[in-house]
N, C-alpha and C positions, 0 to 999 in steps of 0.2 A: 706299780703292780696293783692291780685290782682285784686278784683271785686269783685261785691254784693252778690255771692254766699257762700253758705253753706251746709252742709249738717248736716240731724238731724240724732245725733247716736241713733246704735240701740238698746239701752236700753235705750232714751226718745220716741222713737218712740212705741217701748215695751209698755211703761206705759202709754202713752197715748191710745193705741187702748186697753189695760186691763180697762181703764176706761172705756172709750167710748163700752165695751162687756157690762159693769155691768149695765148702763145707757140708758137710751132711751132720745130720740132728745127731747122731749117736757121736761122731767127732766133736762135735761143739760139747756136747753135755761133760764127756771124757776130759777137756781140755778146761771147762769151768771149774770142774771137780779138783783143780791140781792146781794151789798158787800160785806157783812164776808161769805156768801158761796161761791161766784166767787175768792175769798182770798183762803178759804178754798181746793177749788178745786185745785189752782197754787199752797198751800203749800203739798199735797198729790204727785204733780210732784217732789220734790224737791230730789235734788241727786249733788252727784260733779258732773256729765254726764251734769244733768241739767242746774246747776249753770254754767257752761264752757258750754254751748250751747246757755247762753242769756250773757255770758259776749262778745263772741263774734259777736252775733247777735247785739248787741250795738255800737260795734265799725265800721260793717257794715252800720248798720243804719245810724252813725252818718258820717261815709265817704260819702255818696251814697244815700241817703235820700230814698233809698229801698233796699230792700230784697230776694233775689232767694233762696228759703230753699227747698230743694232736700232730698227725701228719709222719706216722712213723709208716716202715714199711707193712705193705701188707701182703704177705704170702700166705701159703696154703698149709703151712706146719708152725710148728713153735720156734723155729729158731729166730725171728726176729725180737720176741717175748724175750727168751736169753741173752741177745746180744744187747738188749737195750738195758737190762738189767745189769750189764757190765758198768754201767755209769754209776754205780752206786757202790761198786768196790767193795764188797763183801763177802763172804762165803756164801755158798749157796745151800739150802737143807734140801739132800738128795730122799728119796724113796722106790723101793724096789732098787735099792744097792743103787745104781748108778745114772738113774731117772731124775731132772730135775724139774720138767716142764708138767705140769697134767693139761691135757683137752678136753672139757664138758660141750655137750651138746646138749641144748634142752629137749626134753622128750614128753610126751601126752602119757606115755603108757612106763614110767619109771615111779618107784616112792621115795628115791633117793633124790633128799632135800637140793642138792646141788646139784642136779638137773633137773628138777620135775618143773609145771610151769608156773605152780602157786609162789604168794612170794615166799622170801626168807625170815631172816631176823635182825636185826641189829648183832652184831657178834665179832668177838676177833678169833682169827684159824688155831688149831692145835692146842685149843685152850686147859688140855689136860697134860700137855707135855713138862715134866720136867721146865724147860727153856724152851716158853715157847717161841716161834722164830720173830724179829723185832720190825719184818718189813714183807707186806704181800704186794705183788704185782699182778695186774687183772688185762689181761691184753685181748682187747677181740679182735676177733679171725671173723667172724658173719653176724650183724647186727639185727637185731629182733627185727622178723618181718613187719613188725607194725609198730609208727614211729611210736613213743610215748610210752613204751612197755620195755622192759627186761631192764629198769634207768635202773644206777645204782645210786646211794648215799652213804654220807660219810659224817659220823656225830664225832667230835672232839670232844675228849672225858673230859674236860677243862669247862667246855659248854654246857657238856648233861650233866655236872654237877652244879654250874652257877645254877641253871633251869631249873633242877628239882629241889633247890634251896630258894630261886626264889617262888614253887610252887610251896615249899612246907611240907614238903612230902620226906617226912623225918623216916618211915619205917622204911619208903625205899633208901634214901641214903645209908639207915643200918644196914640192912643185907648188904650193900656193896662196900663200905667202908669200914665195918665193925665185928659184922657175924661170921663167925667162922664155917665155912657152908663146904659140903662135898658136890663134886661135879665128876659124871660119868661120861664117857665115849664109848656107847654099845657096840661102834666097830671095831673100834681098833683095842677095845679090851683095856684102855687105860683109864687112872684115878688118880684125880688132884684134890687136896681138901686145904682151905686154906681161906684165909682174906682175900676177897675177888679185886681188889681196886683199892689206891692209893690217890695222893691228890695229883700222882705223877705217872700212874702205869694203873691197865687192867689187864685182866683177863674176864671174860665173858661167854655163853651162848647157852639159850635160853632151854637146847635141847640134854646139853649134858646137864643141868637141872635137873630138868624135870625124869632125867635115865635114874640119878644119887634119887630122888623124891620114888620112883619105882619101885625100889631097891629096901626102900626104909630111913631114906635119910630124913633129919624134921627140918621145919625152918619155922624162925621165930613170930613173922605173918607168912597167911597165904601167899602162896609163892606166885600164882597166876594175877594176883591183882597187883603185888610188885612187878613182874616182868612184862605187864601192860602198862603201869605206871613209868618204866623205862624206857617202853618202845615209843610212848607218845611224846616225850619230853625230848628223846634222839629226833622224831618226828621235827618237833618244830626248832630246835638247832639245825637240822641237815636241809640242804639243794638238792632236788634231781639231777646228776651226771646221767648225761645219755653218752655212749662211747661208738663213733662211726668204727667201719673199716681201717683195722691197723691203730684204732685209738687207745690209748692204758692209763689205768687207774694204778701210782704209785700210793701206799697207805700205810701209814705207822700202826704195826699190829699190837702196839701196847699203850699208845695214847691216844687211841681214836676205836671206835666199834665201825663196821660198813656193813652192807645191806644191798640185798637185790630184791626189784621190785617185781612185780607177776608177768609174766610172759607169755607168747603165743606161739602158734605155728600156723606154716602156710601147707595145704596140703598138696604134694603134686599127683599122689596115687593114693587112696585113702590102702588100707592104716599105716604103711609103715613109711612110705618116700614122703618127705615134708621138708621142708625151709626153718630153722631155726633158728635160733642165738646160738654163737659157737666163741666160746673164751680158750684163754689158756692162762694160767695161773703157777706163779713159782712163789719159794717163800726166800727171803733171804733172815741170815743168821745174827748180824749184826746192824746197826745202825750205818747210814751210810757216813762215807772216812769224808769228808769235806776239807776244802783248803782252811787254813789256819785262821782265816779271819772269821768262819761260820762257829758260832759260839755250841751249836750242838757236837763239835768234833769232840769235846770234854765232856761231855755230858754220859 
């Protein structure tokens, strides 16, 4: 194994788009949501294909604290996002009560960070939650019309802290390991204040920052020349993932930060018909359950 890649054979790919024919998105969400049938659903996958498709995906995971799975189905909604995420045996964190898939479509004319076409951050999801979820799935549905754009990255807090110790970069390492700092979510109305980062877990993103710094929160240094001291040090630990059709990015949302990079559109009727990047994105709640011999099952 040489890196976080994989590829899904084609007879679990097979069985999962047969399910996903017999099923509709609002049945599969219903049925993920409910334990002995989201059970139920991973043991109707089950196959030696299968079984050697998460024994591997385990050992990846467990090198690499993410996932490049290549060659899954590609349909035209979320369920194949869902059903692949069944492999990691979790609960799922629903929203809108019974929702568990979101669809972004990149746009020219949105200021909302997670579709607009600039890039992003370095950052892990729902970083103001109580618990925030332990694992994000990134599935594209339509890959940036222009190759070399919309790639995503992935820093391991294992990496960006050896990095910014052996840059000496002491005040960034306080903010994340020492200061006790508040972080806002101007949407969704919620407040975490706390030690952002351990030498085993974070929580991060640069924009509920700077909402607490709006607000009146202080920080011990300027807080723009830390969270640029971050992102370049994420920089040169992380790869470009470009993700085809039907390709997903599995990611530990508590020992690794990810990141999208700036994106485009293809026009077909100027302003509003266009070609874009189109993802779908689930979180899940727990770490994935692995067979007994993967050491993160304890963990």
């Amino acid at each position: 194994m040489t890196g976080p890649e994989l590829m899904l054979p084609p007879s679990v790919s097979e069985a999962l788009l047969g399910i996903a024919e017999r099923n509709t998105l609002e049945s599969l969400e219903a049925r993920a949501l409910d334990t002995t049938q989201r059970r139920a659903l991973a043991e109707g996958l089950s196959s030696f294909q299968w079984r050697a498709f998460l024994d591997e995906l385990s050992r990846v995971w467990s090198a690499f604290d993410h996932a490049v799975v290549r060659s899954c189905p590609a349909l035209n909604d979320e369920r194949a996002a869902l059903l692949l995420a069944l492999s990691l045996d979790s609960e799922f964190k629903p929203y809108r009560g019974c929702k568990i898939v979101k669809h972004f479509k990149m746009s020219p004319w949105t200021t909302e960070l997670s579709q607009s076409l600039r890039d992003g951050h370095f950052h892990t999801d729902l970083n103001t939650a109580q618990e925030p979820p332990r694992v994000t799935l990134i599935h594209c549905r339509v890959p940036d019309p222009t190759q070399g754009y919309g790639v995503l990255r992935v820093a391991r807090l294992c990496d960006l802290l050896a990095e910014l110790r052996q840059q000496g970069a002491e005040e960034t390492l306080r903010l994340l390991l020492s200061d006790t700092v508040d972080m806002v979510d101007d949407r969704a109305q919620g407040s975490w204040s706390g030690v952002m980062a351990s030498e085993s877990a974070i929580r991060f993103h640069p924009e509920t920052l700077r909402a607490a710094q709006r607000r009146g929160a202080r920080f011990s240094e300027p807080l723009e020349e830390q969270l640029n001291a971050i992102h370049k040090a994420a920089l040169i630990v992380s790869q470009p993932i470009e993700l085809g059709m039907g390709d997903a990015l599995l990611v530990s949302n508590t020992r690794a930060l990810h990141y999208r990079g700036e994106c485009t559109v293809q026009y077909l009727e100027f302003p509003r018909h266009f070609q874009a990047r189109q993802i779908h994105v689930l979180h899940l709640l727990h770490e994935p359950l692995w067979p007994e011999s993967n050491p993160r099952q304890s963990t």
